[in-house]
Structure formats: C-alpha cells, structure tokens
N, C-alpha and C positions, 0 to 999 in steps of 0.2 A: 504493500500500500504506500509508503514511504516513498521510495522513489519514483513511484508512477506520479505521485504530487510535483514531486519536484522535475522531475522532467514536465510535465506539461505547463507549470509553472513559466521554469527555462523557455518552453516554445512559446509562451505568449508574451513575456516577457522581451523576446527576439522580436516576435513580429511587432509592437508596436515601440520599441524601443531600441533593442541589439540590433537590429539591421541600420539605420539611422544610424549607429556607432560606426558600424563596419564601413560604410559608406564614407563618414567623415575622413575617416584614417586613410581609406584609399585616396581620398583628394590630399590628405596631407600628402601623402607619398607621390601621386603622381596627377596633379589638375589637369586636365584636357579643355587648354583652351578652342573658342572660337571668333573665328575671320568673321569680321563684321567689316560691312563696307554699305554705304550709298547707293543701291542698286534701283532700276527700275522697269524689271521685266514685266510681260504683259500679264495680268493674274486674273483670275475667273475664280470668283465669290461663291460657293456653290449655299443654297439654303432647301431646307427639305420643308414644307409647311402642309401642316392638315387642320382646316379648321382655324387660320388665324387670323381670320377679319381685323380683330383688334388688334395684336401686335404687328400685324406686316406693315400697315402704313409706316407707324413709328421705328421699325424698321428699315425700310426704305430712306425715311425723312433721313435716322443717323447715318448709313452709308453715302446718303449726298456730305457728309462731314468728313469725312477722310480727307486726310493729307497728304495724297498720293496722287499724279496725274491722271484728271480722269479719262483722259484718250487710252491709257494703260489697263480700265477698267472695266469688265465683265463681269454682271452679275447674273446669275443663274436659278433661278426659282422653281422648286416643283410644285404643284397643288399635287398633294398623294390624295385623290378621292376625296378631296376636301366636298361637304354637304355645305359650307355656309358662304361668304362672298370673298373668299381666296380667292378663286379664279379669277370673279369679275373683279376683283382688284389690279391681279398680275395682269390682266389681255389692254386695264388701260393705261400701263406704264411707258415710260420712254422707251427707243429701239433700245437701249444700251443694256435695257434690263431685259431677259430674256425667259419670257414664261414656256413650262415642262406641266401641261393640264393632262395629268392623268385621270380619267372615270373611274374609275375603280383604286380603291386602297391598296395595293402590294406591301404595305410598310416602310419602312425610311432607307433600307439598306437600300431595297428594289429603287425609291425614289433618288438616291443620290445616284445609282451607278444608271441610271437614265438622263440626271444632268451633267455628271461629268461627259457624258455622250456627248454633248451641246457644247461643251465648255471647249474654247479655245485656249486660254491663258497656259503662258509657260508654265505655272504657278498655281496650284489649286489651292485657296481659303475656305474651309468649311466653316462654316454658321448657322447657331440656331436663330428660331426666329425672335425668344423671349429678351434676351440680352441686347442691353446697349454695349457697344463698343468707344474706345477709346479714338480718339482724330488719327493720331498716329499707329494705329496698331499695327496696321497692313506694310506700313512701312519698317514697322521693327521688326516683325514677322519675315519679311523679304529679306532683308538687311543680312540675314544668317546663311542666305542663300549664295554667297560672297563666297562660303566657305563651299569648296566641291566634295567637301568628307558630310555633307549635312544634306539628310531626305527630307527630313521633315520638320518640325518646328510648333510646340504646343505654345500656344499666350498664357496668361494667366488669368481666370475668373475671382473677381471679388465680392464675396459676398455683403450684402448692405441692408440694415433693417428698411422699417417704413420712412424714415427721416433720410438715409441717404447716408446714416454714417456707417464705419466699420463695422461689421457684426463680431460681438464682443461676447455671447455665450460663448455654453460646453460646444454646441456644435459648429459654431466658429473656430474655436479653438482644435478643437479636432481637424478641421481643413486647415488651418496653419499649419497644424503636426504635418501634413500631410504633403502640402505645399514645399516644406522644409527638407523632404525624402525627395520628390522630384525634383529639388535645385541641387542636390548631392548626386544623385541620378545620371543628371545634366553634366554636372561637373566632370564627372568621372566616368561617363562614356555618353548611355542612351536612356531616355525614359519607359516605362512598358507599358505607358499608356499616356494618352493628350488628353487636354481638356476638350471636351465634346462642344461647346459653344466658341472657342476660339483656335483651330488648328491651320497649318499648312503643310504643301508637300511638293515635292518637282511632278510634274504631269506623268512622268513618263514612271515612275516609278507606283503609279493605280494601281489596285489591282480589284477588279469586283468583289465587290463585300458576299457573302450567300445569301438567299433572302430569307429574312425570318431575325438576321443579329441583330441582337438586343447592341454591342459596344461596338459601332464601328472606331470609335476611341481607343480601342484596343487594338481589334481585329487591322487595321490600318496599320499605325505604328509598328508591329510587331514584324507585319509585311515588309517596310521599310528596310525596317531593320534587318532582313533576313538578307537582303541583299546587300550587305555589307557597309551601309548608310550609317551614320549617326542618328539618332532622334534625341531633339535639344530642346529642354525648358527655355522659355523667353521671356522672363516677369515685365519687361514693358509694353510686350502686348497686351491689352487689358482688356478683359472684358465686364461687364458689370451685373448683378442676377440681385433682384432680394430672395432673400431665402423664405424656404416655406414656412409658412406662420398655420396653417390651417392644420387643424389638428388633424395626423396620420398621414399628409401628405409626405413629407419629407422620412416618412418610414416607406413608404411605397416606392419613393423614389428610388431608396436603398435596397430594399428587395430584387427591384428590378436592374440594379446595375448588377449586383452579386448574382442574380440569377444569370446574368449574362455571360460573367465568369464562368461558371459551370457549363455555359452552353458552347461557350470558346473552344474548351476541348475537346469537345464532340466534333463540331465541326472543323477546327484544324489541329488534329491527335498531334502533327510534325512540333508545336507549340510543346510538349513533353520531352523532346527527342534531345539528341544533341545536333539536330538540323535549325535550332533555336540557339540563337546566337546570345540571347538573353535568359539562358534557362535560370541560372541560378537567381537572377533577379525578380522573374515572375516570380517563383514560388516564394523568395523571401517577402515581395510585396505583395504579391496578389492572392496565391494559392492558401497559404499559409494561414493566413485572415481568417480564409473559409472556415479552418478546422477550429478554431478559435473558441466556440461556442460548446464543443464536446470536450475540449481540453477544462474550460470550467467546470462543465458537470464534473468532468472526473477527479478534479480537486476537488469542489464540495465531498464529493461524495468519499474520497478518499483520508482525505482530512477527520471526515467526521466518525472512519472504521477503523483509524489508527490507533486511537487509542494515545492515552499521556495527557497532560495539560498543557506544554506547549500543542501541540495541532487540532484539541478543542479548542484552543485558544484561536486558530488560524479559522479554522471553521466556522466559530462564532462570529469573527468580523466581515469572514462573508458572507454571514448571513445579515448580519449589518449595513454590508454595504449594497445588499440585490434588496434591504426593506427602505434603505433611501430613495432606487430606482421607485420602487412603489410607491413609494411614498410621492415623489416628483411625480407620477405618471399620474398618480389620482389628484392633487391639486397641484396646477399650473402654477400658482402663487408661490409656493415655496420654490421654484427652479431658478429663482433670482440668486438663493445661495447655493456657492459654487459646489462644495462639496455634493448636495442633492442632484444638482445640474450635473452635473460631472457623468453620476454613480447610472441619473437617468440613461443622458446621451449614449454612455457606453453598452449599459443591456438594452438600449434601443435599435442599435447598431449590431449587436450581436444576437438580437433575436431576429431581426432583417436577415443578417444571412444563415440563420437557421431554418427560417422560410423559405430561404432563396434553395435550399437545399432539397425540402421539400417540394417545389415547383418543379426543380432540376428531377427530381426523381418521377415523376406524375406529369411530366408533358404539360404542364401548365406556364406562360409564358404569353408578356402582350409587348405587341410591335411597337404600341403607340401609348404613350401613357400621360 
C-alpha cells in the first residue's frame, strides 16, 4: 500500500509540477533561440463559424484592425451548416473576405480543411470566431517565420473577467501554470499543442485534420512537428476570450478538450511510437494528466488501508481538501478564498477528465460545443 501512495503521489506530482522543473533545467542547459525578423508574406486567416451571427461581425470589425498590409490579406470563413444568419452575413462581405457556405454541418475539422482548400496565403492563421485579437498579432505570428527551422507558431490567449481585467482566480491561475510549460516548451525545442483561437503554420506543411477531431490544436502541431519543424510559443500574439462564468460551462469545455486527447490516439496511434518526435513531451504534458484522477483515488484509498498515524494523517487532509472542493462547488460565495478556489478548480478539472474518459470509452463525443 505504501509505495503505490507514493509513486502515484510522485506521478502527479510530475505532471503538474516535475515536468515544468525538467523543462527549466533543459533551457538552462541548452535555450533554443528564434530568428525573428520583419517579414510580410501573403497569409490567409482561416475561421470555422456555426451559428455566429453575433460574434462574426465583431469579428470581422477586429481583423479590419491589424497591422499588417492588407493587400497581404486573406480571410477565409466557413459557415459549417450554420441555421442562423452566418451565411447571410459572410455572402455580404468584401471580395477580400472569402465565404466557404457549407449546408450541412460536417464539424470544424471537415470545415477548416475545406477553407484551407480556398486559402491562398503563404501562411495559414487559424481563428476562432469568439476572441478578439490583438492589432499586431498576425504580425508577431509571421515574424517567426524568419526563422526556416519554424512550422508553426501558437499566440497566446488571455483570459479576462467581465470588466476587461486579468483573470485572477484558481482557474486563471491554472492557465498561467500552464502558459509557463508552453514558454519552457518553446524555449527548448517545440510545443505539443497551440492555442486553438490564435495559431499559425507554413501552407505547405497542412495536413487534413480527420473529420470528427475534437483538437485540431493538437492534431496540427504534432503534424508539424513530425516533419522535423519546430513548433514555437509567441506570447505577443495575443488573443483575448472572457472566461466562462456560467455555471458548468467551463467544465464542458474541459471534458471536451481531454476527450479529444483520448480521441488523438485513436486516430493517429504513430503519436505513441517513436515516429513522434515529441513522444516524451506528450505524455509528460498531455497523457499523463489523463491518469491523474485514478492516481488520486489510489492515494485516498491507499492512505486510508495503510494503516499508522502518519498516513491517517495524509488521508484525513485529503479528505479535507476534496470537502473544500464541495464545499466551493455548492456555494459560489466562498471560491473568493483561495484555498476553496484552488481545492475546487482542481477536482473540477480532474473530474472533467474523468468524464472525458468515460466518453472516450462509450463513443460519446460532440464536434461542436
């Protein structure tokens, strides 16, 4: 009982902590910089939209705000089976903007790799449609493309309450954590995944997403990667998102990205192999996580059959600390204080991809969320 605590201990330990160590040390030892230079190749904007009457315009409005020339500019829009006035929004844009009105929903993979079809630009930008972007992003984005060791190029998303400032909860906090793995990432070779609202890549280096993926935030970069590319954080491309406030959304959200994980390896098994050029990083950042949830049961539970007063002792504080989650979970009021916030976000996160596991095993899974 004893050591099966402490090794699963050690592995979660690792994964939200020890890996971020290991990472540091290799940048101390060996940084991998990147060639930044003033570039301005042609690029094509790609966006997937279903259903976003309301955000496409303000959409549209911020990409007239770049700071990029816009004779250089290509923007590319799908309506995926959108039912509400997508369409008729994208058919009355400028020529520059290029509507992709599919009737029928296929889901987002099927929708991008139909506008990359469209897309002329040396340089493909993906974007969602919910975030504002930054004047300069598309320029910071390109700028890396300077360097010929670099495929592809994530921005970075920030999250922002209702007022507009930093978001300063647990689960802000937790994407700083997170944010801080992908600039070590960066640093020290390639990322194992981009941000899904601000990405770029060289054209020629595409590859059809399957239809049905949940991450082509993964399932892309990975690709990249595989061809011996770098894939490089870029925190001054910026994109902007308020985070979800509505109760359960931002647990869905989570479900659905981890279920997608799961689905990854389904669909490209070579991701396990040593045909992955990033194997050990996946799993230290991505795979790892998964298990996350069964390494805790098996501390409670092993904790609690040990036996001694030191490991009732252990036992008891995490029972302490999953009655704080409850506690946050059943009044909202108290998640001001951090420790409650904290104890929430975490088994909120890790009951997310306990579901997502559950999904993963049961064929359940949604294209569009």
């Amino acid at each position: 009982m004893k050591p099966a605590f402490w090794i699963c201990l050690a592995l979660t330990a690792y994964a939200y902590f020890g890996y971020a160590i290991c990472l540091w040390l290799i940048v101390r030892v060996r940084r991998r910089p990147v060639l930044q230079q003033p570039i301005t190749p042609t690029v094509s904007i790609i966006i997937a939209a279903r259903n976003e009457e309301r955000n496409l315009p303000i959409k549209l409005d911020n990409l007239q705000q770049l700071a990029y020339p816009k004779d250089r500019i290509q923007i590319v829009v799908v309506s995926d089976g959108s039912t509400d006035r997508t369409a008729s929004i994208l058919r009355e844009q400028p020529a520059h903007v290029v509507p992709v009105i599919l009737d029928e929903s296929h889901g987002k993979a099927s929708a991008l790799n139909a506008a990359v079809k469209q897309a002329t630009g040396e340089v493909l930008v993906f974007m969602d449609t919910r975030q504002t972007i930054d004047a300069n992003a598309v320029a910071e984005l390109v700028s890396c493309f300077a360097d010929r060791t670099i495929g592809a190029v994530s921005g970075e998303l920030l999250l922002e309450n209702a007022s507009g400032a930093p978001q300063t909860d647990a689960l802000g906090i937790y994407w700083k954590i997170e944010k801080v793995v992908r600039k070590l990432e960066s640093a020290s070779g390639s990322v194992v995944g981009v941000t899904g609202a601000i990405y770029a890549m060289r054209r020629e280096l595409y590859t059809d997403i399957p239809a049905g993926t949940l991450l082509d935030d993964v399932f892309v970069p990975m690709n990249v990667a595989r061809t011996g590319k770098r894939v490089i954080f870029q925190p001054t491309a910026i994109a902007r998102d308020r985070i979800f406030n509505e109760k359960g959304k931002e647990f869905s959200r989570k479900v659905r990205t981890l279920t997608g994980n799961y689905q990854l390896l389904k669909l490209a098994p070579w991701l396990l192999s040593p045909a992955n050029p990033l194997l050990f990083r996946l799993i230290s950042h991505k795979l790892l996580r998964l298990a996350v949830p069964l390494l805790l049961a098996v501390m409670l539970v092993t904790s609690g059959m040990a036996g001694g007063p030191f490991y009732k002792t252990l036992f008891w504080i995490q029972i302490f600390f999953y009655a704080l989650a409850v506690i946050g979970e059943l009044n909202s009021s108290v998640r001001k204080f951090k420790p409650i916030a904290i104890a929430n976000t975490f088994v909120m996160l890790n009951a997310a991809a306990a579901v997502a596991f559950y999904n993963f095993l049961t064929g359940r899974s949604k294209v569009w969320v």
